[in-house]
N, C-alpha and C positions, 0 to 999 in steps of 0.2 A: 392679541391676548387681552388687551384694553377692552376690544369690542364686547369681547363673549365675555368680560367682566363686570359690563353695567349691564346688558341683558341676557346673558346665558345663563345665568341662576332661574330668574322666572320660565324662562322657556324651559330648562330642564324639569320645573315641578310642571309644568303639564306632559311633557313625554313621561314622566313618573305616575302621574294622577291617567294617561292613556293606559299604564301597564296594569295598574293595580284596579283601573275600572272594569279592564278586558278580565282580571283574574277574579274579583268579584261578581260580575254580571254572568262571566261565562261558565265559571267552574261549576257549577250547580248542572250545565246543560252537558256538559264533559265527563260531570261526574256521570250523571245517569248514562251518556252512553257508553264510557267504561262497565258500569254497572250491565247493562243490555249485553254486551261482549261477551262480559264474563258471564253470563247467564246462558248465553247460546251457548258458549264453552262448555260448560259445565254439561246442560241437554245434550250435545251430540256426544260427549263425553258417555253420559250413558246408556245412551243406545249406538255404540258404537258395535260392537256387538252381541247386538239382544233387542230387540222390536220395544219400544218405548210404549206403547199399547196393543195389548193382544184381546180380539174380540173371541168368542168360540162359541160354538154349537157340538153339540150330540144329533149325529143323525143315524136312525135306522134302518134298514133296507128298505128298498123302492116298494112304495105302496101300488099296485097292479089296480087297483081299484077308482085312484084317480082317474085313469084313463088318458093319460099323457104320454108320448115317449120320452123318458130320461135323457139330459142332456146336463147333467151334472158342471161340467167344464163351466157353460155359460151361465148355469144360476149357479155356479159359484163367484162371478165375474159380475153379475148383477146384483148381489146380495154385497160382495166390496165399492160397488159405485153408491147402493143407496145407505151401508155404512159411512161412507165418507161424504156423502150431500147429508145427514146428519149432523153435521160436526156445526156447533153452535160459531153464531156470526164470528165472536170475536176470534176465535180459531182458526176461522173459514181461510181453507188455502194453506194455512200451517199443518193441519194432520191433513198426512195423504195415505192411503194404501200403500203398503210396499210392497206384502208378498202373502200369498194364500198359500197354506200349507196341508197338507193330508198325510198324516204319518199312520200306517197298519202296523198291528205288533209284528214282529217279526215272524214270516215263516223258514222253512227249511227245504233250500234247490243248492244243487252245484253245489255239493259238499260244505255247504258254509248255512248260518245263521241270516237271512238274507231281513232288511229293513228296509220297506219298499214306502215310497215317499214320492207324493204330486206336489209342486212346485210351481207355483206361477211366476218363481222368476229365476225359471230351470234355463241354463245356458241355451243360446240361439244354435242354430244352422253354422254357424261357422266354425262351433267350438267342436263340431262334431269330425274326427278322423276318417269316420266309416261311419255309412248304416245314418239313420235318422231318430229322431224323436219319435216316441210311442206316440200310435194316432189316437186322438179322441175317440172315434168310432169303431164298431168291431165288436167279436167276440170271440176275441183271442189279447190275452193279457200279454201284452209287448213291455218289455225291459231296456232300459237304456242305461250303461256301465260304464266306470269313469276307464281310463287306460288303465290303473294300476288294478283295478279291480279285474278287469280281462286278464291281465295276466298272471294273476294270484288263482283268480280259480278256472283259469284256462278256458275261456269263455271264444266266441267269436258270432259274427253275425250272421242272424238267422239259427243260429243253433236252438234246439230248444229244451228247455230247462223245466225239468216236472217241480212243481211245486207241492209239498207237504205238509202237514200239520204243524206247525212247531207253537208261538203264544198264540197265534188267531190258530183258532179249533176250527176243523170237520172241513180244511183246504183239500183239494181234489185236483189240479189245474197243472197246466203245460201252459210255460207261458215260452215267449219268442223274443232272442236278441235283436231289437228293430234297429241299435247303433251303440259305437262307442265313443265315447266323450272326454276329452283335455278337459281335465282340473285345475285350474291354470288360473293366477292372477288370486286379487284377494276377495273375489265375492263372496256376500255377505252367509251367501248358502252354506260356501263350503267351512265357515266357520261356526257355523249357526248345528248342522248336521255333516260334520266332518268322516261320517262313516262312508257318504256316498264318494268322497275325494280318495279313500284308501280304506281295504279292509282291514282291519283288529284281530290280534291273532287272541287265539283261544287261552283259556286259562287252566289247568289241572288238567291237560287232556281234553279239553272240551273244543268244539268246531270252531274255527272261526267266524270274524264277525262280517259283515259288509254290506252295501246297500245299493237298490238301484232304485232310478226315477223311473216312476209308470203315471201314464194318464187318468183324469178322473173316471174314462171308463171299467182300465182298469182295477181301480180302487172297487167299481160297483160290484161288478162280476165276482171278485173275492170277496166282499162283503153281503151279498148274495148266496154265494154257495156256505161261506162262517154263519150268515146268519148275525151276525158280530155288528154291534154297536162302535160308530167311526166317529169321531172330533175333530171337527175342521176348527183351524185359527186363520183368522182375518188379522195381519201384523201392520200396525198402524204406527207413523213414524211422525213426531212432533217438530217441525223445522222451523224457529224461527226467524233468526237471522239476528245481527246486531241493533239495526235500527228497529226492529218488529218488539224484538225481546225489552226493547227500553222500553215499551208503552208500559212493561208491566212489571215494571222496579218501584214504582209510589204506591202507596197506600190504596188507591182506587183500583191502578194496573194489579195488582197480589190480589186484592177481592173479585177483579173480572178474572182471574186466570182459573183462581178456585170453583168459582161458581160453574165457569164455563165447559171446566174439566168434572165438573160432579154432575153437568145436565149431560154430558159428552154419552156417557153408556145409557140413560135411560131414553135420550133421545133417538139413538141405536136402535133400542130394544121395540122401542114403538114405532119406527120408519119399518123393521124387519117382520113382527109381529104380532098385531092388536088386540089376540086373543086372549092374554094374559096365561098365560101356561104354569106358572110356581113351578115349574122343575117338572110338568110333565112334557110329552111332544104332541103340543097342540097346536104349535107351529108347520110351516111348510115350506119347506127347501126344493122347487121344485116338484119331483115326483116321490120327497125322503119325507116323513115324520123326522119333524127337529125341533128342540127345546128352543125356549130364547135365550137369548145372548150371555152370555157371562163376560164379565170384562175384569182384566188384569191388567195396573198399572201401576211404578212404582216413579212417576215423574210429579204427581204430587209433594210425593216424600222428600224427594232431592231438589223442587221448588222449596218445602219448607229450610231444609240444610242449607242450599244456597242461602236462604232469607238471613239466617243467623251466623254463617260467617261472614255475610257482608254487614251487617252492622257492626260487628269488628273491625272488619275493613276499615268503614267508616272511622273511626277513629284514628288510625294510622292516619289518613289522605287528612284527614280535618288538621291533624296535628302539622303535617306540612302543609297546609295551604293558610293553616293560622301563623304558622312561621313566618311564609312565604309574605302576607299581607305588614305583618309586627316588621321586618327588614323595611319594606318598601316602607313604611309610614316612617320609620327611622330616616330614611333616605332623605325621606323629602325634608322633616324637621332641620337635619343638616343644611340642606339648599336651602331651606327658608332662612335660617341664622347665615347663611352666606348673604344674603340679599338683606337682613337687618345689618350684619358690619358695614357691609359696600355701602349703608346709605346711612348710617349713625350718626357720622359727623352732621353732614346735610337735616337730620332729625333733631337732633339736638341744637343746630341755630334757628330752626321753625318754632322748636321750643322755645329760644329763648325770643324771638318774636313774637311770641302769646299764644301759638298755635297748641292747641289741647291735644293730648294724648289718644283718646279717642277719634279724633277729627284725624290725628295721621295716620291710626291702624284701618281706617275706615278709607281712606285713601290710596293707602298697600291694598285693601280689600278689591277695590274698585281695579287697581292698577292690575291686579291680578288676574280679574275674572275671567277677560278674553282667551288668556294661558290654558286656565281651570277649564272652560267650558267648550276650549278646541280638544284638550285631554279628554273632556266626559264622552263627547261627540267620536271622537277616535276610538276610545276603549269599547264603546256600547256597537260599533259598527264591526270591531275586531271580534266582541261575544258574538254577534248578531253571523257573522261567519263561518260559525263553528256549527256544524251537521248537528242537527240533535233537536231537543224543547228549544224553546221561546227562554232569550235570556234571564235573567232577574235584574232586570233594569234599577229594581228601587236599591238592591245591595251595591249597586254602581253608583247609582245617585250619593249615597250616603259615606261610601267612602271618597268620593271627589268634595263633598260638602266638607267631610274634617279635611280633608289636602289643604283647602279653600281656605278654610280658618286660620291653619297651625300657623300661615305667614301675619296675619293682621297681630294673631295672638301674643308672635313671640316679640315685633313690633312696637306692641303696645304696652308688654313687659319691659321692654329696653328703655322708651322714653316716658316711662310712668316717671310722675312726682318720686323723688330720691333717690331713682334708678341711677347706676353708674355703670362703667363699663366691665368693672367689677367690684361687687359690692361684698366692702372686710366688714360690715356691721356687724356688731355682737349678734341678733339674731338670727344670723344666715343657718350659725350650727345647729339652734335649736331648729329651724322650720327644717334643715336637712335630716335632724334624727328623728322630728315627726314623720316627715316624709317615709324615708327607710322603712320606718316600726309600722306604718299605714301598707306599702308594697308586700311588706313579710307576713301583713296578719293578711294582706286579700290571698296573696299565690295560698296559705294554710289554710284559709276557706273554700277556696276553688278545689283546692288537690279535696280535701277531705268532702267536700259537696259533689263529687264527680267518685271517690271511689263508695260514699253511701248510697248515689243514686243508681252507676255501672251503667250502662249500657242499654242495658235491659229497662231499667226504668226509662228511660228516654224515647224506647220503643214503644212501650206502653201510653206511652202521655200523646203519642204520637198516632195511636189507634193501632198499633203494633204493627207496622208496617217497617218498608224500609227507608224509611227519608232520606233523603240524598240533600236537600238544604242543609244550611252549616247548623250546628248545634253551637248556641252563643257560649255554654258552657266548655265545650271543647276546644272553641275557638277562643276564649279568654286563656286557657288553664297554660298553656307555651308561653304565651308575653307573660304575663304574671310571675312565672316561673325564671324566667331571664331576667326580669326587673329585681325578682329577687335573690337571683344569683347576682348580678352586679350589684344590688345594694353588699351585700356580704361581700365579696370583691374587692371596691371599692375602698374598704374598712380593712380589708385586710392587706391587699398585698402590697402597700405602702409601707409596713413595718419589715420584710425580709428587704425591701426595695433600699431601707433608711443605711439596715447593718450593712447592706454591700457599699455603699456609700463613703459608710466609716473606714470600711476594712479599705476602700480605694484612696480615702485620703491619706495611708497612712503613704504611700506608693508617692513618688514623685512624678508621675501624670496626674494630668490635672481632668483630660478629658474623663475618667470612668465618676472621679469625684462631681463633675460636673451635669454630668448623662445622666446619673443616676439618681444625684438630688432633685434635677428639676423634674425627671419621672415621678417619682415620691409625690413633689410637691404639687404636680397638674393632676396627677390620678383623681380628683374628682371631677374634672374639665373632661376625662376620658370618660365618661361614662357612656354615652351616645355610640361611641366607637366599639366598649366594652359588649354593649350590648346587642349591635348587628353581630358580632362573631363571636358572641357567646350564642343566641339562637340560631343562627348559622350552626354553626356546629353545633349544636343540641338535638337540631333536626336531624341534622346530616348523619350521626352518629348511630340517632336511631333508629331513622328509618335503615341502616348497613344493621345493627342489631337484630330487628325485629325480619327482615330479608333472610341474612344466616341463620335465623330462629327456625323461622319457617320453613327455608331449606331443609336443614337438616329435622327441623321436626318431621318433616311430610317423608324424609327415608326412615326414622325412628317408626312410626305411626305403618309404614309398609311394611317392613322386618313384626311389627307386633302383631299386625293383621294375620301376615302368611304364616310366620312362625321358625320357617325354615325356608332353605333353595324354594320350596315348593310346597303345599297342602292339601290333603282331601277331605271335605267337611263332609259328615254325614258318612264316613267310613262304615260306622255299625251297619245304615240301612243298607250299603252297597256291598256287602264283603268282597263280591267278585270284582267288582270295579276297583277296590282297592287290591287285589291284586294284581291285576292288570298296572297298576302304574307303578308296584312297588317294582315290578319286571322290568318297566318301562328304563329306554335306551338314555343312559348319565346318574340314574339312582343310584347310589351306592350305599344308602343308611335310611333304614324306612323306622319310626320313631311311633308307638299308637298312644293318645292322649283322649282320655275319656274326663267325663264331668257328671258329678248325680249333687241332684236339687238337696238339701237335707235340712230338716227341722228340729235336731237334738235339743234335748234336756240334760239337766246334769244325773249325773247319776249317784248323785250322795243325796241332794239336796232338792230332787225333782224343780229345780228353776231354770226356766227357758234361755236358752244359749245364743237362739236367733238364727234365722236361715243364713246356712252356708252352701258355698261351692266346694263341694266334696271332689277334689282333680287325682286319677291316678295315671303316672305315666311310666314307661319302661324305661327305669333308673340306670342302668347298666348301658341299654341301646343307644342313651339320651346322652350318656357322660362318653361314652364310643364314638358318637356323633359329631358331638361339641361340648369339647372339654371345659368352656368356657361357661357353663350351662348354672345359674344357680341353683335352679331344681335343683338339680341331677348331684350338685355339688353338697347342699343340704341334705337328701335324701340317703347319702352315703357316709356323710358324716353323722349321721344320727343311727346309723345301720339299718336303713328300711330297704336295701335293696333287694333282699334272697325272699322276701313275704314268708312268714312263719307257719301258714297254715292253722294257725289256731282258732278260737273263737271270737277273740277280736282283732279289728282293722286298728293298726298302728296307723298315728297320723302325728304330722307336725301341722298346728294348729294358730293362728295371726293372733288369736287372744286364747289366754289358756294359760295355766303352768303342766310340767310336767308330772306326770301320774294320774293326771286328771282323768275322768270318765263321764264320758254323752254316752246316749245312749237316742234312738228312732226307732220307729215303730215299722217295720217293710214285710206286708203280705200276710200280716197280725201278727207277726213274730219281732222278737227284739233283738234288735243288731248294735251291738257294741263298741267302740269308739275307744281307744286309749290314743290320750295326746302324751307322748316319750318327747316333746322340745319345744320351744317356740320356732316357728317359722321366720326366716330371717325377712327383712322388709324388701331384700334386694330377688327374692322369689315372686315378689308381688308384681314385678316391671319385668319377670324371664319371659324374652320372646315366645318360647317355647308353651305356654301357656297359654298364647296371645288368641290363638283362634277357638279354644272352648269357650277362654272366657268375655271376649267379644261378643259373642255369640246370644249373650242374656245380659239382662241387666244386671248391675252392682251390687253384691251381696254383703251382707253386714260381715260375713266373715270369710276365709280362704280354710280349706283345711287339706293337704297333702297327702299323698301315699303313694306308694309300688301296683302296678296293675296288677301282680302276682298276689294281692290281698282283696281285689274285688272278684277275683273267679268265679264266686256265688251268683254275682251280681250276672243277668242276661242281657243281650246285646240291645233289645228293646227299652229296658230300664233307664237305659243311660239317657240324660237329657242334649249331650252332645257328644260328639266324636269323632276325632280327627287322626290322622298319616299325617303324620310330618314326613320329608323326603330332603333328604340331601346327599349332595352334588356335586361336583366340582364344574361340571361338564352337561349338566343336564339339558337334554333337548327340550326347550319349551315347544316347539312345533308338535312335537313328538307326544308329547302331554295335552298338549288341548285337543291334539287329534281323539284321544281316548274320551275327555270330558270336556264338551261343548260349553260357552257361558249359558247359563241355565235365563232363558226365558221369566218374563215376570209370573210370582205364583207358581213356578213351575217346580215337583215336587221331588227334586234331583239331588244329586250330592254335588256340590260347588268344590272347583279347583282353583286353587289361586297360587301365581308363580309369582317370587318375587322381582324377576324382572319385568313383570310386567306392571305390577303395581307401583313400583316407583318409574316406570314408565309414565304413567298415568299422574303419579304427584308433578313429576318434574314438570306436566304440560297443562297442570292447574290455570286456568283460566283466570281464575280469582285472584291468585297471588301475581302474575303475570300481572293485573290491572293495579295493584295496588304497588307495585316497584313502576310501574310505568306512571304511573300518577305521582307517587314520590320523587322519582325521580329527577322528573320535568318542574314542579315545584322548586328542589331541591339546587339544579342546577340554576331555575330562575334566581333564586335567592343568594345564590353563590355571586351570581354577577350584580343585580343589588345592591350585595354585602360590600362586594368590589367598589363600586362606584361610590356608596357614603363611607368607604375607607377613605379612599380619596378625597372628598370631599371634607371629610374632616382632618385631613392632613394638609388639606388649605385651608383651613378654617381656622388652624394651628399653626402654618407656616409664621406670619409675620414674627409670632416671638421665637421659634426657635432660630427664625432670619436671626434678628437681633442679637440672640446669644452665639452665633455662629460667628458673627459679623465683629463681634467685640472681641474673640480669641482670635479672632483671622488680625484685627491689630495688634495683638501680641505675638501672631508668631506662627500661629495656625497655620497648618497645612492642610492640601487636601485631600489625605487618606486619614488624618486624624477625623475633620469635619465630619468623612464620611462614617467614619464609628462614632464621633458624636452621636449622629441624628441616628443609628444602628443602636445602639446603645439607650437612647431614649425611647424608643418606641418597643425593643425587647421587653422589658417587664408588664408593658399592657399587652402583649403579644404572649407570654408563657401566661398569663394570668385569664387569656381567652381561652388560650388551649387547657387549664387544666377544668376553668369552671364549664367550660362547651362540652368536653368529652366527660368530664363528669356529670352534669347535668344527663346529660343523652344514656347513657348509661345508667343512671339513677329515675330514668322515668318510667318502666315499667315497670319498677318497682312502687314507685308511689303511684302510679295508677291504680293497681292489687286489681280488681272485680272488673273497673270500668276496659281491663283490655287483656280476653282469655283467649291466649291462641293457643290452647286447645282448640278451639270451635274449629278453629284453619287446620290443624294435624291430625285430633283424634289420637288415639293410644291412651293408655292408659292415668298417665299422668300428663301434666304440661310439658312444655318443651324446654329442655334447656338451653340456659340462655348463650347464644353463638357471636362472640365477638370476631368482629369483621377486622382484623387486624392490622390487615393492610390496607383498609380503606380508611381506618384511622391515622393510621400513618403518613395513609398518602394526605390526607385532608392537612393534618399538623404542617406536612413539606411544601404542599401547595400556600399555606399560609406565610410559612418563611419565606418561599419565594415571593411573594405578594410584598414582605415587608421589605425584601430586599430589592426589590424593582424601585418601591415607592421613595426607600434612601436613595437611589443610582437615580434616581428624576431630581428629587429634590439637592441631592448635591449639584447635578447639573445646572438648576436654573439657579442654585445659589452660586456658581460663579461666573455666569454669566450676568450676573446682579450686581452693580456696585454697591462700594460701601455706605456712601450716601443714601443710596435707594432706601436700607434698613432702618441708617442710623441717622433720626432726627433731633437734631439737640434743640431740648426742653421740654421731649417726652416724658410723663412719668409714669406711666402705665405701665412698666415693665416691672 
């Protein structure tokens, strides 16, 4: 114990100065390839299913005049390899071909609506039961049929099936069952065009639906005899990977991604064809007239999205890793003041030998550096290990440089001219309440300099990128704030500490009188302690906060998207599609929510009202549905359910009083507007609304109504319209079989189920990186915290020795001793737990702008706020165990300690 107490202090600040150079050096290379992670994540996220780039052509029947024989198959196969030798350097190898597609409108064979569809990554030979793939060659149009489809319309092979006019005109053709095919496993096909995995049964009497794969020659032959204009898509799929995807998380990587993604189609368009066409077909696709390319992408847009909740991110990770760094530098200042007491005596006879102050802190300097410079050496080799960028050596160097210092410093504070071991001078109070008032006015400047700037400006100053180096402002705003929560602390909890004091004196023990007073009277000795586990828990707190936030925002933000069980956007353009789902197997409450753009005036006083979202929905169906509905609940307390028929739309209206009159101008005619109530605020956040008003941007106003009051209104007019569908039971299989995820661009009505959407939050990429980065922080700092506990509980031993050691001669026992030192260390332990969990708690409120997780959830409003309750809890318990481990050691080695040991007669230091 002797040994590790004249050199184990310096060696442990360089195992300190190794941790915290490894987390400065290397976090910046960590961060980014979290960043990269989450970036891949997010990309295969969405084209998971749905082609991340779709290339397309218009082609027209085979021109006879080229003089070529058609071989469609392979200049379709040629036209996707010189698509994808296209694809600009930085890309190169990330976009691949995935699948060439040929969809013919549907004709009509074998009593059904048949959707005939080439596939270039139509299941192999194996997957076939019977029968084979339709050949390339021929002139006979061969069909290949999943199982289910064979035995819905009673199909078998070689049968042959006349084919008839139905959306492609002027069909004539016998085509041939060439095989039948297992639809089996989860290719991408049968998600992407789920008609060919099972037929769709009919709607009002109308034929079923279903589909088979045919070859590109048959595709010619029928477009041949139609005469009919065909569109091939080339499905081009973005894969980067983790380590790929970080090149292009800085500044320079987000402007190669852009650029390279905007030459991506025109570099296409001119590898395919240099004649410049504008939208005629003066192109040539083999032996076809084909326009040039069109490209549809929507991985720009979700590159921007990503862009912007990750610098949210950023904040969070900053906030713990500025923790993380504010613990360690704490750590070490304690070690350092263990290694100024161990050598004070020794300091103070140098002194009184003539030895200058400077000349000894410049001697600790020296005495240290080998320590320091084996930690820089270690921590830069630990960054230098981690998969990713090139450390940041200078953020390592700089924080081993202050390590390096804090021992000369505090050194040269202790045997400065008048220094003592502690100094009662009159001016201690004042330099301490400048000090305090100097901590209170920086954290007031930092917080208010960080919610003026937000986020957003920092991105801006930064060339609007996403930076992943530390932000000095985010990483100052946590210490600041902990300094100034223990300066208040500090100040305060010495006064509830004094009254228990009093009220224990009145008691005939002596220990709570004892415990309590010298807690009182060392609480400004606690500070150093006060403040590893007030930022400890500050962090801890909120990064559990901001996690539960998130959580639960991202199922909030799902439930707003879909609306209900399930939804059909675009119901108006589809009607039959929406009846098909309202059929569909688990619906049991089908709900219709329209939306019209409106630009009303007043009608007394012709002054502009301001574009609103004029919403009507089926009041009655809605409150049937979910009783819980505000709508529906508003809509019936104001009596707008039965629609009156009259000459105007009754509305509840977000700004307005009632009897009010708008009025808008539709088709030259004037359509009248009475507002009968205010709309309640809790309508503005009804699910049930979620997916019209998603759908457009943010309108100055909301105004309500019964869909039995827009009957005038036609199905065209409407600017959105959705099927809500609920459920108990609903088959999601069963639903997306009807409505495929729509293709980029692609001009469909979108289904969204809500299991699948919080499927999709729950396996967010980005939040996934941002608890794993906190977290790892979070427990580093836990053990940190541990450690300069410790160490300032030896820092502080000798005098509670002493006081221990002076009632053990009176009488002291040792279950008392051990509530002594239980008892004295409790009131800086309640006084960490309540300013850590309140601090942590209280920061994303004083953040305001600089941290909007909206950007992370979406919905309509932010998220509320989700306290982690058991992980506070557990945090507070883990703490009490800490304090009660640290009494059960320190009773220990107090009596295995003689009395002598403590108690020196002619001390008077105590």
């Amino acid at each position: 114990m002797r040994g590790w107490w004249r050199g184990g202090p310096v060696l442990l600040v360089g195992a300190l100065v190794c941790v915290l150079v490894a987390v400065a050096a290397g976090g910046p290379g960590v961060l980014e390839r979290l960043a990269g992670q989450a970036l891949d994540s997010r990309l295969e996220q969405a084209q998971r299913a749905a082609p991340g780039i779709v290339h397309s052509a218009r082609l027209d029947p085979q021109d006879v005049r080229l003089g070529a024989e058609s071989d469609l198959g392979g200049d379709l196969d040629r036209y996707a390899q010189v698509i994808e030798n296209s694809v600009p350097r930085p890309l190169r190898g990330a976009v691949t071909h995935d699948a060439t597609r040929v969809r013919l409108p549907t004709v009509t064979g074998a009593g059904a609506a048949l959707s005939l569809v080439y596939a270039s990554d139509a299941p192999g030979p194996q997957a076939y039961v019977a029968g084979r793939a339709p050949r390339a060659r021929g002139e006979v149009v061969e069909l290949a049929v999943s199982t289910r489809t064979r035995d819905a319309l009673e199909l078998r092979v070689g049968q042959r099936v006349p084919l008839r006019a139905g959306a492609l005109q002027n069909v004539d053709a016998v085509a041939r069952v060439s095989g039948i095919f297992r639809a089996a496993g989860e290719r991408r096909l049968w998600r992407e065009q789920p008609v060919l995995a099972r037929p769709l049964p009919g709607v009002a009497g109308a034929e079923e639906s279903a589909g088979a794969l045919i070859a590109p020659r048959g595709a010619e032959i029928l477009q041949d005899q139609a005469d009919a204009e065909l569109t091939v898509h080339w499905n081009m799929r973005l894969t980067l990977g983790g380590a790929a995807a970080a090149r292009f998380v800085d500044d320079q990587g987000e402007r190669e991604f852009r650029r390279a993604m905007a030459r991506h189609p025109l570099s296409a368009r001119e590898s395919t064809c240099r004649s410049g066409s504008y939208g005629g077909k003066y192109c040539v696709l083999g032996v076809h007239p084909a326009t040039e390319l069109e490209t549809a992408t929507e991985l720009p847009d979700v590159f921007a999205e990503f862009g912007r909740r990750w610098r949210q991110a950023t904040v969070v990770i900053s906030f713990a890793s500025a923790s993380l760094l504010g613990v360690g530098l704490a750590a070490v200042v304690v070690t350092s003041l263990l290694v100024v007491r161990r050598r004070l005596p020794a300091d103070r006879l140098l002194r009184a030998r003539g030895a200058s102050a400077p000349g000894l802190a410049l001697g600790r300097a020296l005495g240290s550096a080998p320590a320091v410079a084996l930690g820089l050496g270690a921590g830069c080799a630990l960054a230098a290990a981690v998969p990713g960028t090139s450390p940041a050596y200078g953020n390592g160097l700089a924080v081993a440089v202050l390590c390096w210092l804090l021992l000369p410093a505090l050194t040269w504070g202790a045997v400065r001219d008048g220094a003592v071991v502690r100094d009662r001078g009159p001016g201690r109070a004042g330099r301490r309440l400048v000090t305090e008032a100097v901590v209170l006015l920086l954290a007031a400047a930092g917080v208010s300099a960080l919610r003026a700037r937000g986020t957003e400006g920092a991105a801006a100053a930064e060339g609007a990128g996403w930076a992943v180096g530390p932000d000095p402002l985010l990483a100052a705003v946590p210490v600041l704030l902990g300094l100034a929560a223990v300066a208040v602390l500090v100040r305060c909890y010495p006064w509830p500490v004094r009254l228990a004091a009093r009220w224990a004196g009145r008691g005939r023990g002596v220990v709570g009188l004892v415990a309590l007073a010298r807690a009182a009277k060392e609480a400004p000795a606690r500070g150093l302690a006060l403040l590893v586990l007030v930022v400890t828990l500050a962090g801890a707190v909120f990064g559990g906060l901001v996690s539960g936030t998130l959580a639960e925002g991202r199922r909030s933000a799902a439930a707003w998207q879909v609306g209900a069980d399930a939804s059909f956007l675009g119901a108006g353009r589809d009607p039959d599609m929406a009846a098909r789902l309202a059929r569909a197997r688990g619906v049991r409450e089908t709900v219709a929510v329209r939306q019209l753009r409106v630009d009303p005036v007043s009608g007394t006083d012709g002054g502009r009202y301001g574009i609103s979202s004029l919403i009507g929905v089926d009041a009655e169906q809605l409150r049937a549905a979910n009783g819980s509905s505000a709508a529906a609940r508003a809509l019936r307390q104001a009596g707008l359910t039965g629609g009156d028929g009259g000459r105007e739309i009754r509305v509840l209206a977000s700004e307005g009083r009632a009897g009010d009159l708008l009025t808008f101008t539709r088709h030259g005619k004037e359509t009248r507007l009475r507002v009968v109530g205010p709309l309640p605020e809790a309508v503005e956040r009804d699910p049930a609304l979620g997916p019209v008003r998603g759908a457009t941007e943010a309108r100055q106003h909301l105004l309500l109504t019964d869909n039995k009051d827009l009957t005038a209104f036609a199905a065209p007019e409407f600017e959105e319209s959705a099927l809500l569908l609920y459920g108990e039971r609903l088959d999601a299989r069963a639903l997306r079989s009807l409505v495929p995820r729509a293709a980029p661009a692609a001009a469909t009505g979108e289904l969204r189920i809500r299991t699948e959407e919080q499927a999709e939050a729950d396996d967010d990429g980005l939040i996934a990186a941002v608890e794993s980065a906190h977290t790892a922080c979070t427990a580093l700092a836990v053990l940190l915290a541990l450690l300069a506990l410790v160490l300032d509980l030896l820092l502080s031993a000798p005098e509670r020795g002493r006081t221990a050691a002076h009632l053990r001669t009176l009488g002291l026992g040792g279950r008392a001793t051990s509530a002594l030192h239980l008892l004295q260390l409790l009131p800086m332990v309640l006084a960490a737990l309540a300013g850590g969990v309140a601090l942590g708690l209280a920061l994303p409120a004083l953040l305001g702008p600089a941290l909007d997780l909206r950007a992370f959830t979406g919905g309509p409003t932010a998220p509320d706020r989700h306290v982690d309750v058991l992980f506070t809890a557990a945090l507070a318990a883990g703490l009490c165990v800490l304090v009660a481990v640290a009494v059960a050691v320190e009773t220990w080695l107090g009596r295995r300690r003689g009395l002598g040991a403590v108690l020196r007669l002619g001390r008077t230091d105590d």
